[in-house]
N, C-alpha and C positions, 0 to 999 in steps of 0.2 A: 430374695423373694420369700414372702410368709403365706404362710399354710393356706391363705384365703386368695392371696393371689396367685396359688399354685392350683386350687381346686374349684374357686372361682372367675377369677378373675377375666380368662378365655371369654365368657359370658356372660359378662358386665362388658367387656372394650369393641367385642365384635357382634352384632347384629345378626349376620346369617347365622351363627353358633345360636343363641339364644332362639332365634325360630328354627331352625334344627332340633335343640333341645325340647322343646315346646310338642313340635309337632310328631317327634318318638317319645315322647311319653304321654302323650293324648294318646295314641296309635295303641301305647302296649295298655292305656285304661280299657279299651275294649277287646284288643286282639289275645290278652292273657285268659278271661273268660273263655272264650270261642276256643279257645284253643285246649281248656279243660276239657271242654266239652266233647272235642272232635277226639281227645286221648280218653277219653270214661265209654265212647262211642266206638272205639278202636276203627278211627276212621282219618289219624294222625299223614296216612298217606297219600289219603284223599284229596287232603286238604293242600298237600304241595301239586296233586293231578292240574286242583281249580285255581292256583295259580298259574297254573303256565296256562292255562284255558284262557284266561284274560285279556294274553296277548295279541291272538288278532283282531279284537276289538279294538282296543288301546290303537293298534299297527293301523285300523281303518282311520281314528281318530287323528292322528297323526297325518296321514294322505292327506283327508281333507283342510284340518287346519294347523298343521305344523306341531309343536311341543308346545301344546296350549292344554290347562288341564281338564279345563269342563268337556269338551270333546272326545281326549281321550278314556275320562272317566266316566263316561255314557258308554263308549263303545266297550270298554273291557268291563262295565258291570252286567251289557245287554248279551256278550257274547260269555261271560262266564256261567249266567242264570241257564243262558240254550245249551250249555255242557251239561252242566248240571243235570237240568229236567230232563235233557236228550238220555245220560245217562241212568235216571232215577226210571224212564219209562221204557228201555230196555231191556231193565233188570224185572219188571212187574210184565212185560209182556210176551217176554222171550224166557229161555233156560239159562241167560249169560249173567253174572252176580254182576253186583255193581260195582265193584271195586274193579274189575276187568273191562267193564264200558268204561268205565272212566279212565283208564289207563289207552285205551284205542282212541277215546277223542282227546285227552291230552295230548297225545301223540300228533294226531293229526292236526288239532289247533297251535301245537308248537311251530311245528313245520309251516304254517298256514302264515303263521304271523311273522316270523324270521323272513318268507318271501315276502311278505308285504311291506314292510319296513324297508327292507334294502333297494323295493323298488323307487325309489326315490330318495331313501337317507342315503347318509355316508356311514363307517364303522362307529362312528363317535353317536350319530342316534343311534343306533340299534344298542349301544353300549349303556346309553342313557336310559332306553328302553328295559333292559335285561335286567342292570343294576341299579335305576333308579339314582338321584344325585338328594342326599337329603340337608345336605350343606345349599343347596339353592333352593328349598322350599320358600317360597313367597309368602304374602299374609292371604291370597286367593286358597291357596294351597291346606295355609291354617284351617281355614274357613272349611274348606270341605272336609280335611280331618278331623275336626271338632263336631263338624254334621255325623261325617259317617259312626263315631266314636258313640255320640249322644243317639242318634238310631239304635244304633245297637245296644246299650246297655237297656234304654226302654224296652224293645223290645223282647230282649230276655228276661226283664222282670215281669213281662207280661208271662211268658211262656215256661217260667223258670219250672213250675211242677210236673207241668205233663215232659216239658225235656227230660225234666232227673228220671222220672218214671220209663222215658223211654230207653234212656242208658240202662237202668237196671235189668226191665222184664220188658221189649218192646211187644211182647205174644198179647200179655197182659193190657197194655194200655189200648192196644186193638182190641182187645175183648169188653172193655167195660165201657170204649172211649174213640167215636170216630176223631177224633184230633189227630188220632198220630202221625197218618199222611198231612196234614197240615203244618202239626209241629215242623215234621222233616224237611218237609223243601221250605219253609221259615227261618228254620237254620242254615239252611244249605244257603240261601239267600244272604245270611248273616255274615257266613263266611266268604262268599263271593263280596260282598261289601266291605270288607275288611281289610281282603286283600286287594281290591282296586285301590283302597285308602293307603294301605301300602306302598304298593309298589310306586306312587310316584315318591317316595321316601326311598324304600329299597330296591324296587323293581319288580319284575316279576319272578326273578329266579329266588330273591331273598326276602321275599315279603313273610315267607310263610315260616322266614325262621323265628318272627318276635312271636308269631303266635305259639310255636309249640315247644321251643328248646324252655321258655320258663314254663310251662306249663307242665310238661317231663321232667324237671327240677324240682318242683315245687311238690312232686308225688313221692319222691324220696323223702317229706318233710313231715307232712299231714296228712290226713286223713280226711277229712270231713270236708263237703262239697265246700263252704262259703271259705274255708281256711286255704285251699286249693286255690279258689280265683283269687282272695285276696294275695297269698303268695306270690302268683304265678306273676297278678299287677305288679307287684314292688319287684320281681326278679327283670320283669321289661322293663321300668323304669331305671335299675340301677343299671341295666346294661347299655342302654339309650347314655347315661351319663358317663358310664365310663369309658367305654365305646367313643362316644365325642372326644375324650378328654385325651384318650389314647393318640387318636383321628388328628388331633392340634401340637402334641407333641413331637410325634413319631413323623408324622406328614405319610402318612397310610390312608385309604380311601376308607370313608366314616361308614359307611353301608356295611362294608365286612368287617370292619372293626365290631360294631353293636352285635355281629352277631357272632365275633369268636369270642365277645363276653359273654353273652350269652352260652355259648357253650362252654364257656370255663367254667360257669356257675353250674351248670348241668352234669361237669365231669366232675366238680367238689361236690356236689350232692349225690351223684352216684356212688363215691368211694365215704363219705364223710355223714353224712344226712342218717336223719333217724331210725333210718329202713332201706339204707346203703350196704352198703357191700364189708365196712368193717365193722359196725354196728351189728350188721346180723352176724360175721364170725366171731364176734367175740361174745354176743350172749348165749348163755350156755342153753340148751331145749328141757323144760320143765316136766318132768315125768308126771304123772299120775299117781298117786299114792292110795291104794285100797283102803 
């Protein structure tokens, strides 16, 4: 066997591999952004809360018309968006932050959709559900990954300055700029759209690792915002590829394959990367000289 049918080849002979491959790395073209985003916004926890928010939408989806995806990706974008806001409008109307609403309804939507599910699946949906199956993605499937992908990168180039500005100084962009509530639940939208787009790849519990394990890799590297997303895309994308490639060898499920590459690359970039952990002990601290 040569090098091209060792690294290829899987994805030239087999069809579901090739839309597999296709559909995570469309996934991490949009969810490597959002996921900078959600880490510059220290809100990288959030973002796994509004994954598992998902679920019992998805879980409704699923009652009605079985593992079908238009259905279930109504229901888990229309029940992540009512987390979301439910949680954005207890934090502006109550004394309780938002990172703590969100933590009470992911809770409660977890549990909400696991009974839903089982009400009529067997272990194998709800497994389906949790982990997502990216080796069975369809060309339907493409098709909405490519929407949700293409939504999202538009609409962060719409919204790209007042976002950055709201990462920085959110005090500020409220003082010179009513957008910022707009920006905010914009993106919150973004992300719930991401991870719907997800999860029928990974599921609910792993969707939200393509968005932030490269995105937290990609901080040990550069600096600068556009250097950031673009990193963070190509650290999804090679994890998406080798992850599969693992997944056809090994005979391991492709979903946690992609993302213990992903963490591989996150744990070489913690100890190895520019602004990692040996890099800062070994360079020496520059005095000041009167």
């Amino acid at each position: 066997m040569n090098l091209f049918d060792l690294l290829v080849g899987p994805f030239v002979s087999y069809g579901f591999l090739t839309r597999a491959l296709a559909g995570a790395m469309i996934l991490a073209a949009s969810a490597g952004p959002v996921g900078v985003f959600l880490m510059l916004r220290r809100m990288s926890l959030a973002g796994d809360a509004m994954a598992h928010a998902i679920l019992p939408g998805a879980a409704v989806g699923f009652l009605i018309a079985g593992l079908q995806i238009l259905p279930m990706t109504l229901g888990g974008f229309a029940a992540g968006l009512i987390v979301a806001l439910l949680a954005g409008l207890v934090s502006r109307l109550t004394v309780q932050r938002e990172d703590t609403s969100l933590a009470a309804f992911y809770l409660i939507s977890l549990a909400l959709g696991v009974m839903l599910v089982s009400l009529r699946g067997s272990s194998v949906d709800l497994m389906h559900v949790l982990f997502g199956s990216v080796l069975a993605l369809n060309n339907d499937a493409l098709v909405m990954i490519g929407a949700v992908s293409t939504i999202s990168l538009a609409t962060l180039a719409v919204i790209w300055r007042p976002l950055f500005a709201e990462c920085l100084d959110p005090t500020f962009l409220r003082s010179v700029s009513k957008a910022g509530p707009v920006v905010h639940f914009l993106f919150l939208g973004l992300v719930v759209l991401n991870l719907v787009g997800g999860f029928q790849a990974l599921g609910t519990l792993l969707a939200v690792g393509l968005m932030m394990l490269p995105a937290a890799a990609a901080r040990f590297w550069v600096r600068s915002l556009e250097a950031l997303c673009a990193l963070a895309i190509g650290i999804g994308m090679a994890s998406s590829y080798l992850g599969l490639l693992l997944s056809y060898y090994f005979s391991v499920p492709s979903g946690p394959a992609i993302i213990l590459v992903a963490g591989g690359f996150y744990t070489l970039s913690l100890i190895f990367g520019t602004r990692g952990i040996v890099r800062t002990r070994m360079t020496s601290p520059r005095h000041r000289i009167a």
